[in-house]
C-alpha positions in Angstrom: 13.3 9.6 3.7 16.3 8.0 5.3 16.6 10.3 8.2 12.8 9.4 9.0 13.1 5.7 8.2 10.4 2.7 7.0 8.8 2.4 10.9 7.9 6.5 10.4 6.3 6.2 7.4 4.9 2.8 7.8 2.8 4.4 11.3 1.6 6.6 8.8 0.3 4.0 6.6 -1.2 2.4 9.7 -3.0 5.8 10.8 -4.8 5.4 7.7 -5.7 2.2 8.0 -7.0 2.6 11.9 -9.2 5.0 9.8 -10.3 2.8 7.6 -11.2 0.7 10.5 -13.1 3.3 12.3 -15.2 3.3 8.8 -16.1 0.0 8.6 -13.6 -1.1 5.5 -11.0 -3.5 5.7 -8.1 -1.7 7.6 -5.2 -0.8 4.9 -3.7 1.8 4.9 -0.7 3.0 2.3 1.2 6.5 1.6 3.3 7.6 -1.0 6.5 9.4 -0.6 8.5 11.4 -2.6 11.9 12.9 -2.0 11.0 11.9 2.1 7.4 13.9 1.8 4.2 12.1 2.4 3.0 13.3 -0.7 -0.8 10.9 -0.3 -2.2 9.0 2.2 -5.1 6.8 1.6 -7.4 3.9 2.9 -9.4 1.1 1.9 -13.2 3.0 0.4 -14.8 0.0 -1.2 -17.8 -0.2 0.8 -18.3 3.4 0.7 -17.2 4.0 -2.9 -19.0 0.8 -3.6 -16.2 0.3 -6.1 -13.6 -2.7 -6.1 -10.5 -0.6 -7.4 -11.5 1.7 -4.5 -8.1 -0.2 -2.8 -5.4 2.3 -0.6 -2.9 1.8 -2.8 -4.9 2.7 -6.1 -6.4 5.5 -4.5 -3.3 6.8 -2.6 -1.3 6.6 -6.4 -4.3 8.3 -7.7 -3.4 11.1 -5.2 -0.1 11.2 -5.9 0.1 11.8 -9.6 -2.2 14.4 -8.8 0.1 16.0 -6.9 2.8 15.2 -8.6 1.0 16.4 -12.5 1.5 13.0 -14.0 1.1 9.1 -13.8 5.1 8.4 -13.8 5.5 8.6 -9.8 9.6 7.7 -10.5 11.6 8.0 -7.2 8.3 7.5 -5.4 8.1 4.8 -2.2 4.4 3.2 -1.2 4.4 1.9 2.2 1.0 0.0 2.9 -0.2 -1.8 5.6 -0.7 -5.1 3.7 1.3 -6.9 1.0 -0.6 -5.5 -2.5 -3.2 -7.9 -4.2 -2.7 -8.4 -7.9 -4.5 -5.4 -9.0 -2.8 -2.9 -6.4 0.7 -4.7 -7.5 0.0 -3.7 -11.6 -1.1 -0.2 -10.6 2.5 0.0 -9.1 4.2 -1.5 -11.9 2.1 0.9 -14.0 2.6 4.1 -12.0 6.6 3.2 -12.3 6.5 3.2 -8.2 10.5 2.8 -7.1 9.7 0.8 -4.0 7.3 -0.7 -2.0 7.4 -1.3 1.8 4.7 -3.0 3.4 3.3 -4.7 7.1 1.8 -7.9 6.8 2.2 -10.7 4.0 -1.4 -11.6 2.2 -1.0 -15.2 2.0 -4.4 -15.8 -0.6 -3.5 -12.4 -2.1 -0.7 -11.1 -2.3 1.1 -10.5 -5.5 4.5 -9.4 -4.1 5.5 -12.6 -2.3 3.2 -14.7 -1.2 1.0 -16.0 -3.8 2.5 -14.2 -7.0 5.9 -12.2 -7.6 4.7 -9.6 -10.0 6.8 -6.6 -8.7 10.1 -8.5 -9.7 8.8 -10.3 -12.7 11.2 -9.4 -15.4 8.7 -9.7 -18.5 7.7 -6.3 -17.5 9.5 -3.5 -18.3 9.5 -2.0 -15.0 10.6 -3.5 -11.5 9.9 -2.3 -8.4 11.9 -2.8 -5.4 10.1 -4.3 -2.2 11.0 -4.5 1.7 8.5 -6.7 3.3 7.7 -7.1 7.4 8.0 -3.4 8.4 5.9 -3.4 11.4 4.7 -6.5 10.5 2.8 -7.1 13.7 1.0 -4.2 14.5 -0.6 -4.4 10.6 -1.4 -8.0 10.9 -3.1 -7.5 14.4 -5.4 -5.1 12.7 -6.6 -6.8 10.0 -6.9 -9.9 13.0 -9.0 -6.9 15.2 -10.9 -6.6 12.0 -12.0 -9.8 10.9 -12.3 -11.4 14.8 -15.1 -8.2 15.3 -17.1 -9.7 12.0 -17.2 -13.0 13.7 
């Protein structure tokens, strides 16, 4: 992972979310990595799922312990485009996710930083390391893209 860096992997994450884009959801995108492999890649599916856990980060861990044969995904790193609502921020906790790198703070939503800190909270028995702002630009311009075209 080192030798590819966060900006790598975070284009990856925002691949996925151009995709999402191009499908009419709300453009995240996230990635798991394991051992510096993109091991899943996912995108926002609400609309099309019609289901509200249908987030990229539940869906992209989903993948990954797929892959991986179990739920523990220890040593794993989620890069996503947007700062992880409160839902998307347990499912980490949950899926004992080592890191997680992401784009753009979620002021309303976000439950790394900005609104709640449940990643570091230490009543849980599991914490998960967080580097905010990679590429921090390019993922809030999307979501910006996004929401001026609904306007």
């Amino acid at each position: 992972m080192a030798a590819l860096g966060h900006e790598w992997f975070m284009r990856q994450a925002l691949e996925e979310a151009e995709e999402a884009l191009r499908e009419g959801e709300i453009p995240i995108g996230a990635v798991v990595v394991h051992h510096g492999e993109v091991i899943a890649r996912a995108h926002n599916r609400r609309e099309q799922a019609r289901d509200a856990t249908a987030h990229a980060e539940v869906l992209a861990i989903r993948l990954a312990g797929e892959r991986l044969g179990g739920w523990r995904l220890n040593g794993a790193v989620m890069y996503v485009t947007v700062e992880p609502c409160p839902m998307c921020a347990g499912a980490l906790l949950q899926a004992r996710v080592e890191r997680v790198v992401y784009g753009a703070r979620e002021p309303k939503t976000g439950a790394v930083i900005s609104a709640v800190e449940l990643l570091q909270d230490p009543r849980f028995n599991h914490r998960v390391e967080v580097v905010p702002g990679v590429l921090e630009v390019s993922c809030r311009e999307l979501l910006q893209r996004f929401f001026a075209e609904r306007r």
